[in-house]
C-alpha positions as CSV (number, residue, x, y, z in Angstrom):
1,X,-22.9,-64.9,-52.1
2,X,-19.1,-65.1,-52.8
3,X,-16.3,-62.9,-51.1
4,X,-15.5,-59.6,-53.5
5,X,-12.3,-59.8,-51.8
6,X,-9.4,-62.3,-50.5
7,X,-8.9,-61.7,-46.4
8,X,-7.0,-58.9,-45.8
9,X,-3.0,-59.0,-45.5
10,X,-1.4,-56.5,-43.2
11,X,2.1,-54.8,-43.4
12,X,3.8,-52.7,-41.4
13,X,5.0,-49.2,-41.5
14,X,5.7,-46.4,-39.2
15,X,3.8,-45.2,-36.5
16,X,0.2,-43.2,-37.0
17,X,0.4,-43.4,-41.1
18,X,-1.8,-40.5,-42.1
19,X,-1.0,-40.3,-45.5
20,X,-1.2,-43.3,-48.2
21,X,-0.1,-43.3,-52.3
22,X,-0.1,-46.4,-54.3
23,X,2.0,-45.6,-57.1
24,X,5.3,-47.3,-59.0
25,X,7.7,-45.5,-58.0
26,X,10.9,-47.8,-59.4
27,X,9.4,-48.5,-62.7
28,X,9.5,-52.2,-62.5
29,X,5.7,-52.3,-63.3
30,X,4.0,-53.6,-59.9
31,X,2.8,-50.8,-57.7
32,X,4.6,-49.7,-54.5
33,X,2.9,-48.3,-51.2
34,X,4.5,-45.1,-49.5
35,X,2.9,-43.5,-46.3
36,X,3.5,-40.0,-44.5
37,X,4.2,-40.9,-40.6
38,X,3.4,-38.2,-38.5
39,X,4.4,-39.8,-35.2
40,X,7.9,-40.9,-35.8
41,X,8.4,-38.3,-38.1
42,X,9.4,-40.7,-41.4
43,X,7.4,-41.9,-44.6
44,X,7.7,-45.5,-45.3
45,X,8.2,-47.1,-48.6
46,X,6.9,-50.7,-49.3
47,X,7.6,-51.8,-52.7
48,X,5.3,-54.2,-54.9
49,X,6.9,-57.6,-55.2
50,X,4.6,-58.4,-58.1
51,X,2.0,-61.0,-56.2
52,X,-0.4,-58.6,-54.9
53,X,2.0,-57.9,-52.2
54,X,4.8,-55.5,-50.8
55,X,8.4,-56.4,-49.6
56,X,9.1,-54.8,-45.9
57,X,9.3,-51.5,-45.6
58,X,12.0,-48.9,-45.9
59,X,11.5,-45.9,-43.9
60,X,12.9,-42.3,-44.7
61,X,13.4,-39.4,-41.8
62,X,11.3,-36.4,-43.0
63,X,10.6,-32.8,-41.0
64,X,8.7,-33.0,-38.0
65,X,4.9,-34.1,-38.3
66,X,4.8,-35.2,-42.0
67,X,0.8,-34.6,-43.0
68,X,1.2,-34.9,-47.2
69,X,3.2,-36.5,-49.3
70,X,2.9,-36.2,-53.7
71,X,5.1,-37.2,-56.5
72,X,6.7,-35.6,-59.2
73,X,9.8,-35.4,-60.7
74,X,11.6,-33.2,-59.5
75,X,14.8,-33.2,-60.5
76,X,13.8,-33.8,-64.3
77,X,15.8,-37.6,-64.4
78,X,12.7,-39.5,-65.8
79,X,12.2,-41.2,-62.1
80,X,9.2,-40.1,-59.3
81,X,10.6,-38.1,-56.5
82,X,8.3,-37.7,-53.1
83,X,7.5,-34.1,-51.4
84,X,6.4,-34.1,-47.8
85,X,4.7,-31.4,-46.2
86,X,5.5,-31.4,-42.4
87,X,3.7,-29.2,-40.0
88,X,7.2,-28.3,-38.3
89,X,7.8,-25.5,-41.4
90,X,9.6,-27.8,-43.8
91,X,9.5,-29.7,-47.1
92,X,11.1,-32.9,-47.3
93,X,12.2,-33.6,-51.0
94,X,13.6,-37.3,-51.6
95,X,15.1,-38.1,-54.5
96,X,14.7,-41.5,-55.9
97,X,17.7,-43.4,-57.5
98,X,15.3,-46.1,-59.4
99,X,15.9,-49.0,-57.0
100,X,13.3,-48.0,-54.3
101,X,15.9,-45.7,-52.3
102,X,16.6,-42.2,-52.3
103,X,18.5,-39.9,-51.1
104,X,17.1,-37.0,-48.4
105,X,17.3,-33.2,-49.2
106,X,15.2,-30.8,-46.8
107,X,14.2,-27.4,-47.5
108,X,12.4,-24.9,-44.9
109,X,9.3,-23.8,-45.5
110,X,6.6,-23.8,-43.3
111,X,3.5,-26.0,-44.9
112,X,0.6,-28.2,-44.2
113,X,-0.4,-29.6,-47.6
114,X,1.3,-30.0,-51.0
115,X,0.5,-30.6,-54.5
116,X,3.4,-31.3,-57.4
117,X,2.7,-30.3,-60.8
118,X,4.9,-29.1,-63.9
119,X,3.7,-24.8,-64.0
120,X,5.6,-23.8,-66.3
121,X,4.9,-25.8,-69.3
């Protein structure tokens, strides 16, 4: 019987990763990994290098004990944002610039979970 899959290829991210999303969040086709890291309080953001792979990571600061993280646009620019749900009362909002960065906005809350969807449409 043959392997289903090719032996496994770690990368790292920050510590305790409780959250995961495999999505492309820079539009250049390949998807990306981002996870919410409750124990250094940051997400991390590995993007797909287009081999199966991901490039190192890139890790954000988010509100204390990120649990959730979702994407959506929030900003209406065409480009996935990600919104973390901390259990230290906040939402972190990060904007992404299209190039696998973003810049960090954080708004006060007071949340565990967090779903992004368009309401009003």
């Amino acid at each position: 019987m043959s392997d289903i899959f090719a032996p496994a290829v770690s990368y790292q991210v920050g510590r305790y990763p409780i959250s995961l999303s495999v999505i492309d969040v820079n539009g250049d086709g390949n998807p990306d990994a981002l996870t919410a890291n409750i124990d250094n309080n940051s997400v991390s953001v590995l993007l797909g290098n287009g081999n199966g792979g991901f490039t190192s990571r890139q890790d954000y600061e988010v509100g204390y004990g990120p649990q959730r993280l979702s994407l959506a646009d929030v900003n209406l620019d065409g480009k996935l944002d990600m919104v973390v749900a901390s259990f230290g009362n906040s939402i972190s909002i990060l904007l992404c610039n299209g190039q696998g960065s973003s810049s960090y906005k954080s708004i006060d809350l007071g949340t565990y979970a967090i779903v992004a969807t368009d309401v009003n449409t």
